[in-house]
ROBA-275334 format. One record per residue: residue in three letters; residue number from 1; x, y, z of N, C-alpha, C in turn. Coordinates in steps of 0.02 Angstrom, whole numbers, padded with zeros to 5 digits. Layout:
N
Ala	NUM	X	Y	Z	X	Y	Z	X	Y	Z
...
This chain:
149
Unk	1	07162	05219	04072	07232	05232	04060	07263	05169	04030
Unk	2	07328	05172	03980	07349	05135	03948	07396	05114	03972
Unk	3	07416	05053	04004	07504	05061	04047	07516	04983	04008
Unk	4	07578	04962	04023	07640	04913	04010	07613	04857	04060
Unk	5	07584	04810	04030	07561	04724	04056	07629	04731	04131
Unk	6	07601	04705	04188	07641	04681	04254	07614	04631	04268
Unk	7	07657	04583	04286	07642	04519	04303	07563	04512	04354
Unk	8	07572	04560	04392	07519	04570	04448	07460	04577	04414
Unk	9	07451	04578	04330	07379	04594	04308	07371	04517	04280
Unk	10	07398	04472	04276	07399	04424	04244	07315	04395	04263
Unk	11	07298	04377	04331	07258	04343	04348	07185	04384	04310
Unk	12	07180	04449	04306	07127	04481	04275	07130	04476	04196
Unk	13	07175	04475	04166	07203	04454	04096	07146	04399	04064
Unk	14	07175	04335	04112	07159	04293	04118	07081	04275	04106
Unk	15	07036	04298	04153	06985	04299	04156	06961	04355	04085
Unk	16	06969	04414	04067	06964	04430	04005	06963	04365	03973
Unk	17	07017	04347	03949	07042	04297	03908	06981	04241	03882
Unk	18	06964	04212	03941	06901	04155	03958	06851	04168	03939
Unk	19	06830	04234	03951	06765	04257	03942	06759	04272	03877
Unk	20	06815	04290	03828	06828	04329	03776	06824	04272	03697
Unk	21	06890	04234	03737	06891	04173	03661	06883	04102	03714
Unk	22	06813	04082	03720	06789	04030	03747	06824	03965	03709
Unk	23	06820	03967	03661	06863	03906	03617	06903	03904	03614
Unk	24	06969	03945	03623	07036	03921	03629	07066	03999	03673
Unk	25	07043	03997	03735	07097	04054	03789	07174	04034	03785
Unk	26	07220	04074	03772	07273	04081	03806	07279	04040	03873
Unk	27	07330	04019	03893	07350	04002	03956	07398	04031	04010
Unk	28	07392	04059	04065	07452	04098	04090	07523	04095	04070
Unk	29	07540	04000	04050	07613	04022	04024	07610	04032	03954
Unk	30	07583	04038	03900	07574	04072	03855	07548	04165	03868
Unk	31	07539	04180	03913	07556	04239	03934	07608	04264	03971
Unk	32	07634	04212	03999	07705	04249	04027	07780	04239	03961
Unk	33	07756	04185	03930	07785	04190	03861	07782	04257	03809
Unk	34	07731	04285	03798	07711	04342	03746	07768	04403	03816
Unk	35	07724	04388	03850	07770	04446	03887	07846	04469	03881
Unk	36	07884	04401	03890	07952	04395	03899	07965	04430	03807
Unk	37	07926	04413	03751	07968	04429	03692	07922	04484	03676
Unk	38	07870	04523	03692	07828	04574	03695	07831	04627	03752
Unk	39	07872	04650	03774	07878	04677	03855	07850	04759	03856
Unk	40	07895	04784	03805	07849	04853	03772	07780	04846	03723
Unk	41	07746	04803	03690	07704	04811	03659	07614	04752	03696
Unk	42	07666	04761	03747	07595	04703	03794	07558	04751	03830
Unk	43	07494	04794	03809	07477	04843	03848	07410	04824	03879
Unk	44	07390	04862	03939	07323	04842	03971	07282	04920	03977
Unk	45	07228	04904	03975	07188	04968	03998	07154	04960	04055
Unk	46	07146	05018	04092	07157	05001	04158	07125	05079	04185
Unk	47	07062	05030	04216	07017	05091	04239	07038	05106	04321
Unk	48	07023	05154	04375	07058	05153	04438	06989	05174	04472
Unk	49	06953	05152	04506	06888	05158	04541	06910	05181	04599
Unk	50	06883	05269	04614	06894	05274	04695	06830	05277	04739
Unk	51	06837	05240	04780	06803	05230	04859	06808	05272	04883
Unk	52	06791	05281	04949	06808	05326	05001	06830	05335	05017
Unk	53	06866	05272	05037	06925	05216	05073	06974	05212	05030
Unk	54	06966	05188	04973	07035	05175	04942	07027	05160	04846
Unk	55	07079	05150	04818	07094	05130	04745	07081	05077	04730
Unk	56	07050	05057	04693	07043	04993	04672	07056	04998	04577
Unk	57	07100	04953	04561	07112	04963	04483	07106	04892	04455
Unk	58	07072	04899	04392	07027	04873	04357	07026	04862	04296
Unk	59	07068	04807	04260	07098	04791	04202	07038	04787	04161
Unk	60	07042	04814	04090	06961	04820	04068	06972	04783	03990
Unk	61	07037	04797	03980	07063	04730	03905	07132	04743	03890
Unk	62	07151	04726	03848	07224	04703	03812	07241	04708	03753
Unk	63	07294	04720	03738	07312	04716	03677	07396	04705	03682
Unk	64	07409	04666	03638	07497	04626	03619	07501	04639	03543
Unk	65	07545	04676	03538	07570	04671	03461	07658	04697	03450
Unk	66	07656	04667	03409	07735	04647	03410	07759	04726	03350
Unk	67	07828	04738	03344	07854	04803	03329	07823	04809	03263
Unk	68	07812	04759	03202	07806	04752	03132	07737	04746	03128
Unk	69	07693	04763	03171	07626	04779	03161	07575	04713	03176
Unk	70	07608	04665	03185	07568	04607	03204	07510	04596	03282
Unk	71	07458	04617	03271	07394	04609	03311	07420	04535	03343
Unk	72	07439	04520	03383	07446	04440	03416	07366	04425	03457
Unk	73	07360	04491	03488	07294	04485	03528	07271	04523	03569
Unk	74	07192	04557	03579	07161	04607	03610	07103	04590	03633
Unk	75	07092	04606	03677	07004	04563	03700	07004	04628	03752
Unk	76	06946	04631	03771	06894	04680	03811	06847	04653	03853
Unk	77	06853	04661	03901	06789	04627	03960	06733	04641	03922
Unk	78	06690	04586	03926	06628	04579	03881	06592	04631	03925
Unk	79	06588	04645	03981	06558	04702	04021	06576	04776	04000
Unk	80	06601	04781	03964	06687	04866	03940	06659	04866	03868
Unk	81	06633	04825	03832	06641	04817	03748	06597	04871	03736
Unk	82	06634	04885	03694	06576	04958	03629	06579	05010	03702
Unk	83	06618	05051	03705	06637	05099	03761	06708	05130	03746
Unk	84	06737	05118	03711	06811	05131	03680	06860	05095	03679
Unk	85	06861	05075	03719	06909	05034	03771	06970	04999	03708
Unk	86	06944	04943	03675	06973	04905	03601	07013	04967	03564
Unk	87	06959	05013	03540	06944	05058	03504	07052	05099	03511
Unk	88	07026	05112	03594	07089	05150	03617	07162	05097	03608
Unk	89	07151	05064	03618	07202	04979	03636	07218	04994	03559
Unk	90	07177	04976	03490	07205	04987	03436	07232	05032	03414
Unk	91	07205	05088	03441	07258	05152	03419	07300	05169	03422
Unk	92	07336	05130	03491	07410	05121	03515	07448	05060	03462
Unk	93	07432	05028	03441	07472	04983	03400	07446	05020	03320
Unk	94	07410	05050	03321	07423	05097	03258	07480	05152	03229
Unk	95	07492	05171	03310	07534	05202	03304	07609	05195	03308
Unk	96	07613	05120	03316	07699	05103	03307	07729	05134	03275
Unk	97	07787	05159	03257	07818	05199	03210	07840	05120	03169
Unk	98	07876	05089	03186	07910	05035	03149	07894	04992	03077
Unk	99	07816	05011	03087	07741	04993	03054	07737	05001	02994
Unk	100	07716	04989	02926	07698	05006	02882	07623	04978	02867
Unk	101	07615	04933	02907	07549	04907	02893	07521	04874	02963
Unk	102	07478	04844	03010	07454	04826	03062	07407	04792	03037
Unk	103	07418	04706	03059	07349	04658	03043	07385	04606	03090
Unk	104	07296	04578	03062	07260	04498	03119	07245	04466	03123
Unk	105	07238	04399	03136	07205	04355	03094	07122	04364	03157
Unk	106	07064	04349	03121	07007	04321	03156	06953	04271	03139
Unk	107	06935	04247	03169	06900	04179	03171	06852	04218	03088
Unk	108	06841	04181	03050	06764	04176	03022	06718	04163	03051
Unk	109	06692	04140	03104	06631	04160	03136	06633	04221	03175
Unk	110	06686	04255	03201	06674	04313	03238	06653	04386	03215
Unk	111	06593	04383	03207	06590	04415	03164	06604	04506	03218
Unk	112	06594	04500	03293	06606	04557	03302	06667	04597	03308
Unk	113	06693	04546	03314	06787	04567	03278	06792	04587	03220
Unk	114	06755	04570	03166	06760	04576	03094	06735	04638	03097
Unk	115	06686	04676	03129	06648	04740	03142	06700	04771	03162
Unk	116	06719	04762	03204	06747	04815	03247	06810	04840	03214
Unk	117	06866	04777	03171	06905	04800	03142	06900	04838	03082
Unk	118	06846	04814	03038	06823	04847	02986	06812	04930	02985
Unk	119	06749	04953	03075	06746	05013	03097	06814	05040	03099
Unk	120	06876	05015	03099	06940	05045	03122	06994	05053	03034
Unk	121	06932	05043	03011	06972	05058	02920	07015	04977	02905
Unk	122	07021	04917	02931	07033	04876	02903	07010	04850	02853
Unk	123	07039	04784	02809	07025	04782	02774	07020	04687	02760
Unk	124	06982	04635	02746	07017	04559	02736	07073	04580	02686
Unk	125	07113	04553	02695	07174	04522	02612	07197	04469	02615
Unk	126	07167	04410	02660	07189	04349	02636	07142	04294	02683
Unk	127	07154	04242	02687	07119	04179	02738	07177	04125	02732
Unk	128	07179	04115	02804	07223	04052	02841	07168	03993	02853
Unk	129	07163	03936	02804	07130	03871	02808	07137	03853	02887
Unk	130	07089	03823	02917	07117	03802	02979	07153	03799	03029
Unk	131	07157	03895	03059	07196	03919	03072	07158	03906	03134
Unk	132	07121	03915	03153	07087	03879	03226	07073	03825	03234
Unk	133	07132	03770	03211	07110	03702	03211	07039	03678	03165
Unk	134	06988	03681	03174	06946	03663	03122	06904	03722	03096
Unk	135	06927	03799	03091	06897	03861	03073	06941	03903	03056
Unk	136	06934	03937	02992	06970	03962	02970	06990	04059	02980
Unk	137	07045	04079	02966	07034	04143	03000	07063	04169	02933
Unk	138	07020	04241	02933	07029	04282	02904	07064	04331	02910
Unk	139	07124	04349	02868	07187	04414	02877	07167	04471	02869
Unk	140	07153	04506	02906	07123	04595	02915	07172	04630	02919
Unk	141	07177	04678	02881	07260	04736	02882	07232	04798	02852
Unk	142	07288	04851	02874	07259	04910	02871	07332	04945	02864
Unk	143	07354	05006	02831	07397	05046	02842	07421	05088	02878
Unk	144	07476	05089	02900	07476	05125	02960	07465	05192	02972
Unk	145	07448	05234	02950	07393	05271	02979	07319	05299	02994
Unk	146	07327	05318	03057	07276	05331	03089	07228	05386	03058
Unk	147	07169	05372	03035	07143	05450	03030	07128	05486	03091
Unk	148	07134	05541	03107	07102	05595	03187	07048	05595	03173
Unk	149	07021	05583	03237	06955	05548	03264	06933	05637	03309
């Protein structure tokens, strides 16, 4: 299920985060920052495991993108990846109405970001020199619509 970032998921965020972009994670107050100017477009996916006993829910990745189509950031528990999960997370910021176009920047070495967006009909149209401090990222964009899947 797709719900609205709560502070209470932060700490699982987090750990996504670490596991996700080892070279430069986010930091909680750079997540409670995105939050405060992202409040509708900070979404989590969020699996709910039942016990016997009880609920247990289970943040599985993320996605932040701002009204004008800007990807800020999405990551997926390296345990969740290639399962939908991203897949679903992008489809919701595909579907902004506000949108005419939706892009991102990503590392040039990543290349499974470069896959995955590509699988989703993106496209490169530009490169930011040293946009990761000493690695450069490549601008992936796509139009806003979705083909039905």
């Amino acid at each position: 299920m797709i719900r609205l970032f709560s502070l209470d998921d932060l700490d699982s965020i987090l750990q996504i985060e670490s596991q996700s972009f080892p070279k430069s994670p986010y930091d909680w107050v750079t997540f409670l920052n995105l939050h405060y100017h992202y409040p509708e477009t900070f979404l989590v996916y969020e699996r709910i495991d039942t016990d016997h006993r009880r609920e247990e829910e289970k943040i599985l990745g993320y996605i932040i993108f701002s009204q004008d189509g800007h990807i800020i950031s999405i990551a997926v528990h390296p345990q969740h990846r290639k399962k939908g999960v991203g897949t679903q997370l992008l489809q919701r910021a595909l579907k902004t109405p506000h949108s005419k176009k939706v892009w991102a920047e990503v590392r040039r070495s990543n290349q499974g970001a470069q896959t995955f967006y590509f699988r989703m009909g993106f496209q490169i149209t530009g490169m930011v020199p040293n946009y990761y401090g000493n690695e450069d990222a490549l601008i992936v964009e796509r139009l806003h619509s979705l083909p039905e899947e």
